[in-house]
Residue frames as a rotation matrix with the C-alpha (Angstrom) as fourth column:
UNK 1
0.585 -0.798 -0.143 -69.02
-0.811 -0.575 -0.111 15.82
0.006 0.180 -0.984 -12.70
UNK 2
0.945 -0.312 0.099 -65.75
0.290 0.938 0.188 13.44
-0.152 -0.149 0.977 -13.70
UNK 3
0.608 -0.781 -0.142 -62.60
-0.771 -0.537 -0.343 13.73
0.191 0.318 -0.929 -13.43
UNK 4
0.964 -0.186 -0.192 -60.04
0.133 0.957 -0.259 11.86
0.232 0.224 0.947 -14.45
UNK 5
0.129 -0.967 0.220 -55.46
-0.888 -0.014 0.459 11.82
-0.441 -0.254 -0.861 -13.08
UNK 6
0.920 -0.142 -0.365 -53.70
-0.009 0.924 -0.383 9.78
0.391 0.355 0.849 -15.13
UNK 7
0.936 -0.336 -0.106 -51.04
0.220 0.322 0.921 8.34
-0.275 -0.885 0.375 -13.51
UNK 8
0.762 -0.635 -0.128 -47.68
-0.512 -0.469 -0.720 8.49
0.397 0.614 -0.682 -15.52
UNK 9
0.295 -0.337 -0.894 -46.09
0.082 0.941 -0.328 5.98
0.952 0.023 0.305 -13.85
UNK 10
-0.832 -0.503 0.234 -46.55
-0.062 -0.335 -0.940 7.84
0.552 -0.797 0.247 -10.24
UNK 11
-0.314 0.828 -0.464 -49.11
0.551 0.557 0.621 6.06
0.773 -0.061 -0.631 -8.57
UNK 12
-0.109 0.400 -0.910 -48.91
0.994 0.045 -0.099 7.94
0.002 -0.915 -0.403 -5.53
UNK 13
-0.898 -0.159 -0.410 -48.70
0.221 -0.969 -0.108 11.27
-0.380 -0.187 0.906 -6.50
UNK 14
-0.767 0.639 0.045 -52.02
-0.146 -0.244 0.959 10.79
0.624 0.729 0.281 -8.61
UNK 15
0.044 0.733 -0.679 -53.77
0.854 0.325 0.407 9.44
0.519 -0.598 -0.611 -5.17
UNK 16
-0.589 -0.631 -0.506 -51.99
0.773 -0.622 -0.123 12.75
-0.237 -0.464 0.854 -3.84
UNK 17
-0.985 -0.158 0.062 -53.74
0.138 -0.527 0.839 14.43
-0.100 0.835 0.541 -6.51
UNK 18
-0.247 0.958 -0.144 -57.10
0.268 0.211 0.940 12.95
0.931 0.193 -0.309 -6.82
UNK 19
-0.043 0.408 -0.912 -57.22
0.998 -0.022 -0.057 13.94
-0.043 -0.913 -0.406 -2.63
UNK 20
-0.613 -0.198 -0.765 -56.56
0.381 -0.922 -0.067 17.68
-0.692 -0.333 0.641 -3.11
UNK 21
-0.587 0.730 0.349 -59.53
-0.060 -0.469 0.881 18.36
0.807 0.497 0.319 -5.77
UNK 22
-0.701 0.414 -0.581 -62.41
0.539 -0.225 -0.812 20.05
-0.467 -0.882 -0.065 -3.94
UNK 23
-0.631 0.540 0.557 -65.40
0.462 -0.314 0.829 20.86
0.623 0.781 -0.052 -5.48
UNK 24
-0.574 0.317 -0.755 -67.69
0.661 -0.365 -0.656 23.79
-0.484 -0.875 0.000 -4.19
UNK 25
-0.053 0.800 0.598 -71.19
0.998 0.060 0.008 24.98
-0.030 0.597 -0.802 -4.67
UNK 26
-0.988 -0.007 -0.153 -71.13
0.033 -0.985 -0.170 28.86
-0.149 -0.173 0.973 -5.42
UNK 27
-0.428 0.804 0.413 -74.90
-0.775 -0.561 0.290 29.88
0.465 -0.196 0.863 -4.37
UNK 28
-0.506 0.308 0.805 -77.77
-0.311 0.806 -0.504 27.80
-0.804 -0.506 -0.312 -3.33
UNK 29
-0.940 -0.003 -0.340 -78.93
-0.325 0.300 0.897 25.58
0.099 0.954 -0.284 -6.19
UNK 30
0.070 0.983 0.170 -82.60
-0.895 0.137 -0.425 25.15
-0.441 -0.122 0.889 -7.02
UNK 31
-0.929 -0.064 0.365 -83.78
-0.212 0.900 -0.381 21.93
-0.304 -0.432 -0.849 -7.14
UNK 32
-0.542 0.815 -0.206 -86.99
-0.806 -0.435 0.402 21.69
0.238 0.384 0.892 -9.38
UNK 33
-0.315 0.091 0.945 -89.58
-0.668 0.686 -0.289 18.91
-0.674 -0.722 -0.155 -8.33
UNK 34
-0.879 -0.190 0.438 -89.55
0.234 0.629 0.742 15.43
-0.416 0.754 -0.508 -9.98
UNK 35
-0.458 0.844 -0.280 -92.84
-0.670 -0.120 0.733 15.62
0.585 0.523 0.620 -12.69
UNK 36
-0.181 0.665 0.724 -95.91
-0.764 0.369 -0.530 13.63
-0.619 -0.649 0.442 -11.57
UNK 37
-0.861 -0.003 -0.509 -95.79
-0.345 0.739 0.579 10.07
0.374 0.674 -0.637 -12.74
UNK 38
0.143 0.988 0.049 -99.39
-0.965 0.129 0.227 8.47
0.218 -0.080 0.973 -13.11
UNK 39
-0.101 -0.042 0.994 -99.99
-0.656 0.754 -0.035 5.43
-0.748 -0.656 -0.104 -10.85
UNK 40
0.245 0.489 -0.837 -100.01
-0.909 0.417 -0.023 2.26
0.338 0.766 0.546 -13.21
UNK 41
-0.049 -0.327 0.944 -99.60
-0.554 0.795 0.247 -1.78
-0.831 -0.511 -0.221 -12.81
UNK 42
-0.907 -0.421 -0.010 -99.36
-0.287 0.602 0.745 -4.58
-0.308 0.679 -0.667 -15.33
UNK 43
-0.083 0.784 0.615 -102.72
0.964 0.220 -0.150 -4.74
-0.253 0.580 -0.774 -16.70
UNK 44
0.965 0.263 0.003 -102.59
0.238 -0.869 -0.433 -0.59
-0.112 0.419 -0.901 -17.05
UNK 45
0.376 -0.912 0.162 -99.45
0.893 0.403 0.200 0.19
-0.248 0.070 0.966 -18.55
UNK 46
0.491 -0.181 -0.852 -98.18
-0.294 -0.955 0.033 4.05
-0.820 0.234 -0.522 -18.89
UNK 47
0.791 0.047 0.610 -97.77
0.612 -0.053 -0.789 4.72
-0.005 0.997 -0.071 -22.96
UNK 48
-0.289 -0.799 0.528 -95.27
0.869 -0.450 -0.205 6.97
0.401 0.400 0.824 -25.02
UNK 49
0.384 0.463 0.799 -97.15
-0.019 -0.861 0.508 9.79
0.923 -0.210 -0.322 -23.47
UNK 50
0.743 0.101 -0.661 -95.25
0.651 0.119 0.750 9.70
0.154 -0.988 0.023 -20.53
UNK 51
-0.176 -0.984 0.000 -92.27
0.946 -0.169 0.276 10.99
-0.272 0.049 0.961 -21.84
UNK 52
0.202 0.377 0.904 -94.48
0.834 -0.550 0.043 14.24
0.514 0.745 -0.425 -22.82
């Protein structure tokens, strides 16, 4: 997430601003696990097939 306050020539009210956003998770977010990356080193190198 980004958000941007552009100032307008009121610096402090935009630091005013940028303190009173509040972001909040509604449920409980799943979280899928990372894929399995095959072990490799510089003499075995993982190919375009990783990205499969």
């Amino acid at each position: 997430m980004l958000g941007r306050v552009e100032i307008k020539g009121d610096p402090q009210g935009a630091v005013q601003l940028q303190h009173a956003f509040k972001a909040t998770a509604l449920g409980r977010p799943l979280i899928s696990p990372p894929p399995a990356i095959p072990m490799f080193d510089n003499n075995d190198l993982i190919g375009a097939d990783i990205f499969r």
